[in-house]
C-alpha positions, 0 to 999 in steps of 0.5 A: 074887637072881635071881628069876622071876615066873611068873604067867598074869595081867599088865600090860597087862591090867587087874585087881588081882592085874595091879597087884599083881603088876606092883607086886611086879616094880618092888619086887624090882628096887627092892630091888636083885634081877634080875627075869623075868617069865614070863607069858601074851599079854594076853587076860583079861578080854576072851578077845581077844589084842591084834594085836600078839601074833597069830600069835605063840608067845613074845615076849620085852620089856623094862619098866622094867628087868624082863624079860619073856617071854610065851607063847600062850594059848588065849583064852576070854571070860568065862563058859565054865567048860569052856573056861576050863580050856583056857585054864589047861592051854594056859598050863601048857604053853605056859609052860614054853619061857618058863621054858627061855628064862628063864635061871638063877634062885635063886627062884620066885615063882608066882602062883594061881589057876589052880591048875594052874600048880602043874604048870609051877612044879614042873617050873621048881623042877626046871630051875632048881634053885630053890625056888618060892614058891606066892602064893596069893590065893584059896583054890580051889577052895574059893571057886569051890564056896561059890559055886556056880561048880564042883560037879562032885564029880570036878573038886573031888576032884581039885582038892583033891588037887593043891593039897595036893600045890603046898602042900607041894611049895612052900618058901613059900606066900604069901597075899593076906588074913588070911583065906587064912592063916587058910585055909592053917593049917586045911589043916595049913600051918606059920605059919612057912611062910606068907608075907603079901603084901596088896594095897596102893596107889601112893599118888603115883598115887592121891592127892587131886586137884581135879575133872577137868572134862574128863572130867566133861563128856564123861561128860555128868555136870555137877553130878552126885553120883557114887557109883564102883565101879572094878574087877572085876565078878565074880560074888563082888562082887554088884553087883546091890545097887547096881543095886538102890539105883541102881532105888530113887535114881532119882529123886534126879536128882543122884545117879548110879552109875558102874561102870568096870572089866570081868568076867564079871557086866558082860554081866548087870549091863549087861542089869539096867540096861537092863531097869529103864531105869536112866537114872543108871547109866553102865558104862565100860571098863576104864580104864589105870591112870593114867587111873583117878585122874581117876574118883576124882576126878571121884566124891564116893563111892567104892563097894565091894560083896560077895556074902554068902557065907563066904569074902568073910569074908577077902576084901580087895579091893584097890578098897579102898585107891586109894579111901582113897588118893584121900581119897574117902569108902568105903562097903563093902558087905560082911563079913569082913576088908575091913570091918574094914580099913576100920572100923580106916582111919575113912575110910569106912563099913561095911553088911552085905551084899546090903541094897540099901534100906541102901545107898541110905539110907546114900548119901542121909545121906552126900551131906547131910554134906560135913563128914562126908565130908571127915573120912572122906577126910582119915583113910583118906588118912593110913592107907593112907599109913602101912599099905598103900603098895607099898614098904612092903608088898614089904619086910617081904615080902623080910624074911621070906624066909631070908637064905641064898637065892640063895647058888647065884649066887655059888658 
């Protein structure tokens, strides 16, 4: 089958539904199908494009087989709710010459949010003559209102109607969590038109490893008990709890909190930081994805965290797996799918959200039972190996999909 992927977000920027969706590329081709990939110039979540991509419109490479063609976008850096939709609508149009320039297609795979990419898939269903498949992994605007991002009643009026009208536009919606399909039916979806496609993990790339040494000494953090978040720093994650656990451990001088990854929060995070004079927190760049193994290693405690709020109940973050890939022992701070997931794994532990004092006990327990932990890492190894390794994970995917599609490209 000839299948198109056109998503706003992709490698080389970092971030989960980046790894996910790169990871959903290699696994069609895999699976022997011809892979496009329509996307943005890399700009999230820093708003700055790279200098090889300036004062371009399109650019059209070649990874590991798989096409693909990028346009212009207006970049914004994070934080500006307005501009952002500038951002969106500016991938909206601009996309389109990359779907002209895409060729014949017999699938198309969209992934949301934005929303607004709705638009462009429906106008490439109409060129290609092909079906879209509409990969939802995160109900909005719905989420962005339990959280207080959005409340201009208009812009969610509106919004709401459009996404009703993707849904039932699409052949197949497709969802992240159990708790977006859950979401989908409430909103009158068909279970037999919902497809599941979870996060999942390289388990060759995460996998246990000795300590990095190297790495451990140009942090300047010999002989420290390090407690990793890696990973999106959005609002959603509240990692202010662990800020707070970081102000209450301080003066456990072994123990040291270390936050790589990027987001809209990380100005704020690094500014609560400063003002408690947290000497045992350290805020690292986002780091490729390759490198992002020697963190896991260097940790004694992989971190997780959630805002209360209703929607994190069927949130599953995908930081979650190359933890329990790695074989670090998980604590998850959170409520909801996530938490059950990591119940069910036995490879970490599970506190309620927002309870910075619980976090920080639960850590000073933890750090004095090594045995303990080695069990923990030991069981959510062998889990995510046997449920969340990628190749298993896009096959039962392709399995739900109708045999008859991509019958055009032979007739």
């Amino acid at each position: 089958m000839r299948i198109l992927l056109l998503t706003q977000y992709f490698p080389p920027e970092k971030g989960a539904a980046q790894v996910r969706l790169w990871e959903l590329a290699k696994g069609l081709k895999h699976e022997g199908h011809q892979v496009t990939v329509v996307t943005a110039f890399p700009n999230h979540p820093t708003g700055l494009i790279p200098a090889e991509y300036r004062g371009k419109f399109y650019a059209e490479e070649e990874l590991e087989g798989i096409r693909i063609l990028r346009t212009w976008i207006y970049p914004v850096k994070p934080g500006r709710f307005w501009l952002r939709l500038l951002n969106y609508f500016s991938f909206v149009f601009t996309s389109l010459y990359g779907i002209f320039r895409s060729g014949e297609q017999d699938l198309i795979v969209v992934e949301s949010p934005p929303l607004f990419i709705g638009f462009t898939a429906n106008i490439a269903s109409l060129l290609k003559k092909a079906p879209y498949i509409f990969n939802v992994s995160d109900l909005w605007p719905e989420s962005a209102v339990q959280l207080g991002l959005v409340s201009n009643k208009q812009l969610i009026r509106m919004s709401e109607w459009l996404e009703a009208f993707f849904y039932r536009k699409a052949f197949r919606l497709s969802a992240q969590t159990q708790g977006i399909v859950e979401g989908l039916k409430k909103k009158g979806v068909p279970p037999e038109d919902i497809l599941f496609l979870p996060n999942g993990v390289d388990t060759d790339l995460f996998q246990p490893r000795k300590k990095d040494q190297e790495l451990e000494e140009s942090l300047g953090l010999q002989g420290k008990y390090i407690i990793l978040y890696a990973g999106t720093m959005g609002y959603a994650h509240g990692i202010e709890t662990a800020l707070e656990a970081a102000d209450i451990l301080r003066q456990e001088e072994e123990i040291f909190f270390l936050f790589v990854g990027d987001g809209s929060e990380r100005p704020k995070l690094e500014e609560i930081a400063r003002g408690k004079k947290l000497t045992n927190v350290k805020f690292i760049d986002f780091q490729p994805l390759e490198v992002i193994p020697r963190y896991y290693a260097l940790s004694s405690l992989s971190l997780s965290t959630l805002r209360r709020y209703k929607l994190a109940e069927g949130v599953r973050p995908s930081k979650v797996f190359p933890a329990l890939a790695s074989g670090q022992p998980l604590i998850y701070v959170g409520e909801g799918e996530g938490a059950e997931i990591v119940r069910e794994s036995g490879g970490g532990v599970v506190l309620e959200p927002e309870n910075p004092r619980l976090l920080a006990r639960t850590i000073l327990e933890l750090r004095k039972n090594p045995e303990y932990c080695a069990e923990l890492a030991i069981r959510g190894r062998e889990y995510v190996l046997k449920n969340y390794s990628w190749q298993s994970i896009i096959q039962k995917w392709l399995e739900k999909l109708p045999t008859n599609l991509g019958k055009k490209s032979s007739t």
